[in-house]
C-alpha positions in Angstrom: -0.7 -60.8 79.2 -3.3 -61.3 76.5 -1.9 -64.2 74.1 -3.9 -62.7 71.4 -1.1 -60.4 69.4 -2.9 -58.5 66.7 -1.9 -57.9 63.3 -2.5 -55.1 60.8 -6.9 -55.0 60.1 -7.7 -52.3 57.7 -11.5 -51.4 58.2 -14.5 -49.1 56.5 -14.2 -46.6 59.6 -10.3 -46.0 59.1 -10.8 -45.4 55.5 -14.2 -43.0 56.4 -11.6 -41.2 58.7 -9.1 -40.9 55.9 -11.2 -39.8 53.3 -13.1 -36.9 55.7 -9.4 -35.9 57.8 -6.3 -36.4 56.4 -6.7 -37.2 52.1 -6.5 -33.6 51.9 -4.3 -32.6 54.5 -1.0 -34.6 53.7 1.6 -34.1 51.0 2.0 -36.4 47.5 5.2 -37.9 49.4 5.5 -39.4 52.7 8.2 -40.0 54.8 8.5 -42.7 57.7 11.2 -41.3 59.7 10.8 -45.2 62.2 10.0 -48.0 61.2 11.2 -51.8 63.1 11.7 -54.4 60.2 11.6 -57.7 62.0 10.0 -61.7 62.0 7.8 -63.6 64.1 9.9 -65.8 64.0 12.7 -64.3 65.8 11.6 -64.7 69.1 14.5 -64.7 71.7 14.4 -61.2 73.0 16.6 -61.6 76.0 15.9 -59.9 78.8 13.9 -57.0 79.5 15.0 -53.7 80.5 12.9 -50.6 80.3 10.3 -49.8 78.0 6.9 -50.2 77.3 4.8 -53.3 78.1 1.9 -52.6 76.0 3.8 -52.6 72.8 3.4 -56.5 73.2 -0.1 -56.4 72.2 0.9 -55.9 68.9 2.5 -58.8 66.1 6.6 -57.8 65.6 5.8 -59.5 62.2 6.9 -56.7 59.7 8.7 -57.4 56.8 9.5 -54.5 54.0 6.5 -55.8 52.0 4.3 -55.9 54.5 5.6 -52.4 55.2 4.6 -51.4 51.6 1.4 -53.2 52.0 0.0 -51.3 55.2 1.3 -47.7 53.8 -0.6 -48.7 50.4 -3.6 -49.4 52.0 -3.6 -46.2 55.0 -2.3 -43.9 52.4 -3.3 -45.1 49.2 -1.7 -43.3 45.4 1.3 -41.5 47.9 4.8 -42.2 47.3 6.6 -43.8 50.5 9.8 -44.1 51.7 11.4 -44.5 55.4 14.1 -44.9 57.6 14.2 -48.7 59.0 16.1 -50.5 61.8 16.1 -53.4 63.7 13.4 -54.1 67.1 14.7 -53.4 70.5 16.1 -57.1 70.9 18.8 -58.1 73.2 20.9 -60.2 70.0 21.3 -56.9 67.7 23.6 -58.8 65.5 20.5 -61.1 64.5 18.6 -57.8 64.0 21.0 -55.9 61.8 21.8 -59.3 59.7 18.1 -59.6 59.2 17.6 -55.8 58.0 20.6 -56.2 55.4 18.9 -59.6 54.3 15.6 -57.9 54.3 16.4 -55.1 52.4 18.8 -56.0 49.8 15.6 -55.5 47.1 14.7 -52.3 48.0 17.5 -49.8 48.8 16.1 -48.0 52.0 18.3 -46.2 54.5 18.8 -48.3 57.4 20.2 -47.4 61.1 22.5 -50.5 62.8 21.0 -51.6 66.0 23.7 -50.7 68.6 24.8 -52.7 72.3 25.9 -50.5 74.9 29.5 -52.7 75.2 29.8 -53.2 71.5 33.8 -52.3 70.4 33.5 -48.9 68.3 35.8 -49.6 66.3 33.9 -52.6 65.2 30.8 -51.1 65.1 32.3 -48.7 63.0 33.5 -51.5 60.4 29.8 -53.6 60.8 28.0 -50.1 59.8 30.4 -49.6 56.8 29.7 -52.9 55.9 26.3 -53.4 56.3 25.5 -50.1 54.5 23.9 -48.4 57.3 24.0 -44.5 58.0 23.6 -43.9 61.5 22.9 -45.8 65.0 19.6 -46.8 66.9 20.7 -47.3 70.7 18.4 -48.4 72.9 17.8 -48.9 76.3 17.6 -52.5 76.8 21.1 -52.5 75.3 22.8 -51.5 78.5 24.1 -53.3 81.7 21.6 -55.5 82.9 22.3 -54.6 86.3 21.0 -51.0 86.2 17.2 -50.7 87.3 15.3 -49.5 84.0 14.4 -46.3 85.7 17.8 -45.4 87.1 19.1 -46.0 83.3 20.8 -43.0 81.6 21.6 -41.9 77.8 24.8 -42.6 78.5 24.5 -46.0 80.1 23.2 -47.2 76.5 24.9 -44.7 74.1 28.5 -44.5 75.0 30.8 -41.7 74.4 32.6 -43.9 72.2 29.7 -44.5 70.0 29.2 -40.8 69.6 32.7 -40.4 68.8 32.3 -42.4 66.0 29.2 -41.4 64.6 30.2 -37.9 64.9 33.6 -38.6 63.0 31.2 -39.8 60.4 28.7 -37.7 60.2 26.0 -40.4 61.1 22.4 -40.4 62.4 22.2 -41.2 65.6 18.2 -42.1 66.7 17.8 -41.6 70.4 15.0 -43.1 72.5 15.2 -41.2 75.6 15.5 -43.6 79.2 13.7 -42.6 82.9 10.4 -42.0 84.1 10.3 -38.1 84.1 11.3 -38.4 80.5 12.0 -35.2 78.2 11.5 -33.2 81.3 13.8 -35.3 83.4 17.1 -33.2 84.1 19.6 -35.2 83.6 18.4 -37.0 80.2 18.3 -32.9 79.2 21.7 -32.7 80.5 23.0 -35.0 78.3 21.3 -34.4 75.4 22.8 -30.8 75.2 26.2 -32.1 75.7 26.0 -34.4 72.6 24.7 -31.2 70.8 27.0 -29.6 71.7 30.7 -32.0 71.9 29.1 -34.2 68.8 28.2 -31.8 66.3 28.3 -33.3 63.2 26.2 -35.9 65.1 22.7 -36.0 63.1 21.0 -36.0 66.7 17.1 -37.2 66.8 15.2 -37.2 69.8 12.4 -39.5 69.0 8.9 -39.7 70.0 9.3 -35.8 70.6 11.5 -36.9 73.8 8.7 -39.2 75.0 6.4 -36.3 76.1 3.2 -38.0 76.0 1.3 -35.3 78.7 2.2 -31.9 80.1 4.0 -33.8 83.2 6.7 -34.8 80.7 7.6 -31.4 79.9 9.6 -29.9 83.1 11.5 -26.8 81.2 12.7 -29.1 78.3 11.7 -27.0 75.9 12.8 -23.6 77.1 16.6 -25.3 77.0 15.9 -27.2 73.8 15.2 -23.8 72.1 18.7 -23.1 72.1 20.0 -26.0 69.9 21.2 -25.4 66.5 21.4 -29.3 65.4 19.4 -31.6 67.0 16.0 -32.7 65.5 12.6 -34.2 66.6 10.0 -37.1 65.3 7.1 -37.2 66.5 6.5 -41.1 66.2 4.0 -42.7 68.2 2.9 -39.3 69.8 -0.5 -38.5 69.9 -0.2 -35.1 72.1 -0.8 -32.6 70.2 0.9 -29.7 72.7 4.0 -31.9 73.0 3.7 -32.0 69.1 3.0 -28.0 68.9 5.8 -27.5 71.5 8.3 -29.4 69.5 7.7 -27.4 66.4 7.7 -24.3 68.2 11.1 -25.4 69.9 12.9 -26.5 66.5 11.2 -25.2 63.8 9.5 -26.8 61.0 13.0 -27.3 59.4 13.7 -30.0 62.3 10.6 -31.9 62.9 9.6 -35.3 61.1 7.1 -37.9 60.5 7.4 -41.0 62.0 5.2 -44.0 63.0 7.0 -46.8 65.5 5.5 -49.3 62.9 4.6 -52.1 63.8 3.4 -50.7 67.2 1.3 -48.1 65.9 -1.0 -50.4 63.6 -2.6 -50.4 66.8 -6.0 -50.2 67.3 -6.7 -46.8 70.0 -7.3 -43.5 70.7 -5.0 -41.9 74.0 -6.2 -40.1 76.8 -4.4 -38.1 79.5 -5.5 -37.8 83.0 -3.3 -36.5 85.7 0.0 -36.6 84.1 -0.4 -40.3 82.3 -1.4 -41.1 79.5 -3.5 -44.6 78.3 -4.4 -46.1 75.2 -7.9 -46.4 74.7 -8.9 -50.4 72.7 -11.9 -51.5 71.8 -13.2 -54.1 74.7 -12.5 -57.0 74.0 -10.1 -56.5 71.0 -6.7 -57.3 72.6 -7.6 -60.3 75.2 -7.3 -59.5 78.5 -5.5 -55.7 79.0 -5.8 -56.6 83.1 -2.9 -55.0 84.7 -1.4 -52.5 82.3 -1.0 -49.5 83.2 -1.4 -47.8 79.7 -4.4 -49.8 78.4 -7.7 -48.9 79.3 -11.0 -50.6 77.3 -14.0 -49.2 75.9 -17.1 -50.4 73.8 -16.5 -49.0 70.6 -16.3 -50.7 67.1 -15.3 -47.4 65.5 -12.0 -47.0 67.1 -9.2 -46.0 64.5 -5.5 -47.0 64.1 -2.6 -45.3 66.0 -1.1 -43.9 62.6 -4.5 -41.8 61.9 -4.5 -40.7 65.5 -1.2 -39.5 65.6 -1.7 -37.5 62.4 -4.9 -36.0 63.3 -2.9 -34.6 66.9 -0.4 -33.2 64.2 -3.2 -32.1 62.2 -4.5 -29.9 65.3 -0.8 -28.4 65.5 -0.6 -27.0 62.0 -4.0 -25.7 62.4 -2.5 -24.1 65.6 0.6 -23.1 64.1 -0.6 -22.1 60.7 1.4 -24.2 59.3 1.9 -24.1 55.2 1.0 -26.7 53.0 4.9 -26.5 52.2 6.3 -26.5 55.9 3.5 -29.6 56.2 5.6 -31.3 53.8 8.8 -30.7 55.0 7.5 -32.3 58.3 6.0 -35.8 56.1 8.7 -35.7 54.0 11.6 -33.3 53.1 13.4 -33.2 56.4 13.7 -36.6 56.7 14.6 -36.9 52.8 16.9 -34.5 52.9 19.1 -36.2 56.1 18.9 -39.5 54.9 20.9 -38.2 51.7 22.9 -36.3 53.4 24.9 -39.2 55.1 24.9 -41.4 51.8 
């Protein structure tokens, strides 16, 4: 891989795009359902297991402030507030000690970083203490031995996690595992069993269930239609039918804003050809992309940031939809707003 790792670059095109697309189309108040809050210099992060590769293009360097600094300058005059947790790092205790540490200044609700054989009843105690309000399992976090496409929700979100967090009425952010992703049955399966034996679980599928093309659909939505519960972001998904699907599927009352920050600082537009889906870089701009299988290159200086790309594809869904400039809102900001206080 490329040993150039870019940082946040804020140029004349973004803030062309800005001023001509989305200054008028977003709320006063913006809400960043997924943020990673985490250091350059915490660099051990174990092994690896499941995931994507091309996410390591981009610095992990992103501190509150620098949080507050990109948001200021992509969204500038427009209050902001988010959700935050830890990077997908084997050592979570590092990562949830360096989120308290982090955030003691500002006050933001925070998730705890979970690990798949992690005693619930101390979790339960860590999350009290720490003054987090939900969970944010991962798939890394599970037993190394399982191949990274084999791995299910289960494998890294234990019953007796969700028995906890549903005792408590907690969050619970879930990155979805396997290749077939939302449309893959059994991730499907097991979704609508914590809807439906965790419900005062505060469920969110993130990434709209990782449905980046039509091929990640299967009949996901059709079944999803019956939840009462669950919600949807749509971080770091640029689709707009998977985006238009998962409003349709929810409602506007269960859909949120969120950006993957720092991945999505990322300098690309996405394409889908044939089921997959690649991010489109300026040549050049991230060292040598040789080899991944989501990166493609092309000459182009004008190029915009992930964030703006992934508004405009939500953009084309309220156009769709019809959306109201107060259903808009409750996507950027109320919903989110709204379930962070409810667990406080």
């Amino acid at each position: 891989m490329s040993e150039i790792i870019k940082g946040f670059e804020y140029r004349e095109c973004d803030r062309a795009l800005y001023e001509r697309e989305l200054k008028d189309f977003l709320p006063d108040k913006i809400f960043d359902v997924h943020v990673h809050i985490s250091s350059d210099e915490l660099k051990n992060y174990g092994s690896y297991n499941g995931g994507s590769t091309w996410t390591n293009y981009i610095t992990r360097d992103m501190s509150i402030a620098k949080f507050l600094e990109i948001n200021n300058a992509m969204f500038p005059g427009r209050k902001l507030e988010a959700l935050m947790f830890g990077v997908a790092r084997k050592d979570t205790f590092e990562n949830n000690q360096f989120i308290i540490d982090s955030n003691k200044e500002y006050g933001f609700p925070m998730l705890y970083r979970t690990d798949y054989s992690e005693d619930a009843d101390a979790m339960e105690e860590r999350v009290k203490a720490g003054g987090f309000i939900g969970l944010k399992p991962y798939l890394a976090n599970c037993p190394p031995y399982i191949p990274s496409n084999e791995v299910r929700i289960y494998d890294f979100l234990p019953p007796s996690h969700l028995e906890v967090a549903n005792k408590n009425g907690w969050i619970v952010m879930l990155h979805i595992p396997r290749n077939k992703r939302l449309g893959d049955p059994v991730n499907i399966a097991q979704i609508m069993e914590i809807e439906e034996k965790y419900p005062n679980v505060k469920l969110i599928v993130a990434h709209v269930g990782r449905a980046y093309s039509e091929a990640d659909f299967g009949n996901a939505f059709e079944i999803l239609k019956n939840t009462k519960n669950m919600m949807f972001d749509f971080t770091a998904n640029l689709f707009t039918p998977a985006i238009t699907e998962g409003i349709k599927t929810v409602g506007v009352d269960r859909f949120m804003y969120g950006t993957d920050l720092p991945i999505s600082i990322m300098r690309m537009y996405r394409i889908v050809e044939n089921g997959n889906y690649f991010n489109v870089v300026p040549k050049g701009y991230y060292g040598d992309v040789t080899g991944q299988a989501h990166m493609r290159e092309e000459e182009n200086d004008q190029i915009s940031i992930m964030v703006y790309e992934q508004l405009l594809a939500f953009k084309r869904s309220a156009a769709e939809l019809k959306l109201t400039d107060t259903e808009i809102e409750k996507i950027m900001y109320t919903n989110a707003k709204k379930l962070c206080d409810s667990v406080k």
